[in-house]
N, C-alpha and C positions, 0 to 999 in steps of 0.2 A: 577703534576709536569712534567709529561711527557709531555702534550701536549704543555704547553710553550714551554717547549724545543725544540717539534718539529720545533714552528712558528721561534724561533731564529733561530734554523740550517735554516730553510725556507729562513729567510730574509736574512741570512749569502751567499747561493745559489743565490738570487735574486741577491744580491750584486759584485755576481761573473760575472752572465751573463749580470748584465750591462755595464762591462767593453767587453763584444763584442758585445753587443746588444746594445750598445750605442744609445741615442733615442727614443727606443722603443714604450713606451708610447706615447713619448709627440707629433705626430701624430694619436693617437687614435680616438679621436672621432672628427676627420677632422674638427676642427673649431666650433664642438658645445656649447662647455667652453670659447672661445676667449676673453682670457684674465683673465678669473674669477678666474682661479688654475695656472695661467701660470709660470713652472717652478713646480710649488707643484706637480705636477703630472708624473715627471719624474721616471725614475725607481731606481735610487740612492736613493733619496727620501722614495719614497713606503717600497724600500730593508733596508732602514734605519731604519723605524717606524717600520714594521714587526720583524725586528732582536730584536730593543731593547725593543719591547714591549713583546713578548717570553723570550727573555734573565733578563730585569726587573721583570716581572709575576715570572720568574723561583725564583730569585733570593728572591722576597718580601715571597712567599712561603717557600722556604726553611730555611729560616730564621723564621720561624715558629710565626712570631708576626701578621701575621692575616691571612684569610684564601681565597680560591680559589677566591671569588667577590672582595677580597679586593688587592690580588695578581693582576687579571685585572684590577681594576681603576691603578694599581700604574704599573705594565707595562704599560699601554695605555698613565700615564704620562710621564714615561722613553720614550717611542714610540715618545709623539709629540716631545716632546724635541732635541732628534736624530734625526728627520726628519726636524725639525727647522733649528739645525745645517746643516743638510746637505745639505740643500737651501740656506742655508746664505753663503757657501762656494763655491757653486760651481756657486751662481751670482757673487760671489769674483774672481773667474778664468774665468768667461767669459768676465768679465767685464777688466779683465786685456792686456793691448792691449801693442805690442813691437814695435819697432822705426819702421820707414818704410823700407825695405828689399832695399838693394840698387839696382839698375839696370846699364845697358850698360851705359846710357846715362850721368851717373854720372862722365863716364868719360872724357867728355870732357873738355877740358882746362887742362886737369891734366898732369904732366910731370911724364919720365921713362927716363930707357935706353933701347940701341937697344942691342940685343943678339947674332941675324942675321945680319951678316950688308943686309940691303937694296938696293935693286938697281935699276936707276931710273925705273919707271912706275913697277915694280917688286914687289915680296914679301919680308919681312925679320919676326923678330919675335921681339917684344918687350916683355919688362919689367913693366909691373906698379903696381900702389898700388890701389886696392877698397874696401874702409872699412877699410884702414889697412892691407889687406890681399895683398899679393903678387897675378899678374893676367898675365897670358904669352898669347899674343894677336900675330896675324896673324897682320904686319905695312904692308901698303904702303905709298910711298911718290914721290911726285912731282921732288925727285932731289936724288941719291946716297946720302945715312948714313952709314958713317961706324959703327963698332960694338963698344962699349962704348959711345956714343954718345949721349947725353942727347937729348930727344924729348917733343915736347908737342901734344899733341892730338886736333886733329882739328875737325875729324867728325868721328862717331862710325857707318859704314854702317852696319855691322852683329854685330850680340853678339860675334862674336870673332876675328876681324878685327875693325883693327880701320885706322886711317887716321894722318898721322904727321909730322913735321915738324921739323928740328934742331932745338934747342935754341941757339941764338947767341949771344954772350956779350951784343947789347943792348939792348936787350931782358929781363934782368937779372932786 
């Protein structure tokens, strides 16, 4: 009994340092499996089988309805099975992809107001929105904007300056 339990605590430990040793494995034998374990052979994986095939053995054992060989077939089937899982899960989170991350660039065409008034060939500071999200930008612009002043964006030169223009009723 003891020694499954050791192998569980074991896999329980594997299961910890893979969360900083993220990896690990799956550059181990530098491309001489390519492909054939790809993903089985991660350390979640391995920490997964090891845990529960220790913690299953433990368990088949102490339950006293068979004994130490029979305890190992039936951890080692708790084992694959956990380690099943935990390939299926974590091709599920890699595989899961989120919208494209916005950029500067998104903003152009987009309208704000100014905060700063502007002065011609000068800086001021605008107001916009990317993503939703409120974004305070370094304006220049071609002609004085006073402060309230609704603008649209003409050209984004830096990630934090942009380029603008009043909006003017026939603009609307």
């Amino acid at each position: 009994m003891a020694w499954f339990l050791g192998l569980g605590v074991t896999g329980v430990v594997l299961l910890a340092l893979s969360l900083v040793f993220d990896g690990l494995l799956d550059g181990a034998f530098d491309g001489a499996l390519d492909g054939v374990l790809e993903g089985w052979l991660s350390l979640p994986v391995v920490a997964g089988f090891t845990a529960m095939t220790g913690f299953g053995g433990a368990i088949a054992l102490g339950t006293g309805w068979t004994g130490p060989a029979g305890a190992t077939g039936a951890g080692a089937v708790a084992g694959v099975g956990a380690a099943w899982l935990t390939y299926r899960f974590s091709r599920a989170l890699m595989r899961d992809q989120t919208a494209v991350a916005p950029s500067t660039d998104d903003l152009l065409g987009t309208s704000g107001r100014v905060v700063t008034a502007i002065p011609a060939h000068g800086y001021g500071e605008v107001l916009l929105r990317l993503a939703g999200q409120p974004l305070k930008c370094a304006a220049r612009s071609a002609e004085p904007v006073a402060r309230g002043t609704e603008v649209w964006v003409e050209a984004v030169p830096t990630g934090t300056s942009v380029v603008v223009r009043p909006v003017r009723p026939a603009d609307r």
